[in-house]
Structures are given as C-alpha cells and as structure tokens.
N, C-alpha and C positions, 0 to 999 in steps of 0.2 A: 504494500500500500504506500503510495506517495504523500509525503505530508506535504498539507498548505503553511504559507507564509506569510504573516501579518507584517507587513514590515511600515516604518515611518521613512522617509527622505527627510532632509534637509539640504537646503543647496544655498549657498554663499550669499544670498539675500535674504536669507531667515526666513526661506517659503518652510512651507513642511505641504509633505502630502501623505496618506496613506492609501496604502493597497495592499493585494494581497497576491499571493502567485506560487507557481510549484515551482518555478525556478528563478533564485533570487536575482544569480549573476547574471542571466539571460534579462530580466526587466530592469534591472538597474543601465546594463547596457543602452536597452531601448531608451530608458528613461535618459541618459547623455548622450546618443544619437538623438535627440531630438522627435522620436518614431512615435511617442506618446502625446499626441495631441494637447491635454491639459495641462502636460509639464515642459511642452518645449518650448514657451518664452523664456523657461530658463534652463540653466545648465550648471555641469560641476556637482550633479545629485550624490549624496553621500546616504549609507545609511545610516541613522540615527537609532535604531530600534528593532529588532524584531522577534517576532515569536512563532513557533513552531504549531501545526495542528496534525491531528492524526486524519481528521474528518476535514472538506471545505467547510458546509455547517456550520459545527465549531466556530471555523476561526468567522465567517461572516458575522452571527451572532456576535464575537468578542469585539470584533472592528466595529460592530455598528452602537454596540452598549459603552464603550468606551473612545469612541471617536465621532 
C-alpha cells in the first residue's frame, strides 16, 4: 500500500500552500517547474512540513481539519 503525503510549502515570500501527494519529490519538482498552476507565480518551494498516511482519506480528512 502507498502512503499519502500531507505536506506544507513555503517559498521565499512567506507563501505556504498545502497538498497532499504519493510522491513528495515528484510534486515538489512540479511545484519549482512552475507545472502547478496555483503555485507558479512563485518559486524556490521548500518543504516546511509533512506527514505521512497509510489511507488518502486519512490524510484528506487531517488537511482539511487542520488546514
């Protein structure tokens, strides 16, 4: 079973965004290629955060109760 990924950004403007994904290094990628629409006015994304799920559920439930 593949776990999901709640993870936070931060990028050198003090934006933060969160999402969620099975593969961190592949969306973090996207997210500094500019490929993610809501985050490509900016750039330089870092992670700040994340947490592991066993289920997607899970982790949507924790993103949405906590973010």
């Amino acid at each position: 079973m593949a776990s999901v990924f709640v993870y936070i950004l931060r990028c050198a403007e003090e934006t933060y965004y969160v999402g969620s994904t099975s593969d961190v290094t592949a969306r973090v990628a996207a997210h500094n290629a500019r490929k993610v629409p809501h985050t490509s006015k900016f750039a330089a994304w870092q992670i700040e955060t994340g947490v592991a799920f066993r289920d997607k559920a899970k982790a949507v439930a924790f993103a949405k109760k906590h973010f």
